[in-house]
N, C-alpha and C positions, 0 to 999 in steps of 0.2 A: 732199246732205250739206253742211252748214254749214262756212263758214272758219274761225271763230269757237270756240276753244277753250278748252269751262268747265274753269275751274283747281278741283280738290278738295283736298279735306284741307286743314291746317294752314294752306296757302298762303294759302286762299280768304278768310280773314280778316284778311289783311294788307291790305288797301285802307283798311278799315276802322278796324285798330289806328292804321295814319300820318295820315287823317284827324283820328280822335278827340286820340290824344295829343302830334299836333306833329312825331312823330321819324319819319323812315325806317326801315326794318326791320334795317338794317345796324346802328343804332343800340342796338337790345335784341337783336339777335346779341353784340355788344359787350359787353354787359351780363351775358348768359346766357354767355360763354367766361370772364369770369372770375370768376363760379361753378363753375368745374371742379373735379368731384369732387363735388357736391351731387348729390341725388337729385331724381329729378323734381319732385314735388311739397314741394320746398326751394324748389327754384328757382323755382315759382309762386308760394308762399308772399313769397319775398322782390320779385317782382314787383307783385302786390299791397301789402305794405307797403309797399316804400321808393318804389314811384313810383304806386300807386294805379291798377293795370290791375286791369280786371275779370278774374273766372277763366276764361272763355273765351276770352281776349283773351291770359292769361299761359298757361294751357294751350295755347292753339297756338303761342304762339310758343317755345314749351320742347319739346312735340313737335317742331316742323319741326329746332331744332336739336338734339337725341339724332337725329333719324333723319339729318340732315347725316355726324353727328360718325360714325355708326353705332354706336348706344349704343341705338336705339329702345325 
């Protein structure tokens, strides 16, 4: 059995999003709280425009935070 523990879901794309555009994840957690009250794919939407994340990239990070908040 391996030590080494593959992260799935939403998560698993977070290496990739702080690579690509610069910020930590803490950072578009931030971002995503204060859109409260927007509906998921709002708050993709606004990911995509106003900072140009691709939708895979804005989809998981709007999934990990509904399933956080417990809103999944």
């Amino acid at each position: 059995m391996s030590d080494d523990v593959k992260v799935k879901g939403p998560a698993s794309y977070f290496p990739s999003i702080e690579k690509k555009y610069g910020q930590p994840i803490a950072h578009w957690l931030g971002v995503l709280a204060a859109l409260n009250g927007k509906k998921h794919m709002e708050m993709v939407a606004h990911l995509k425009t106003a900072h140009q994340l691709g939708h895979g990239h804005a989809n998981a990070l709007v999934a990990y935070h509904l399933a956080q908040a417990g809103k999944s």
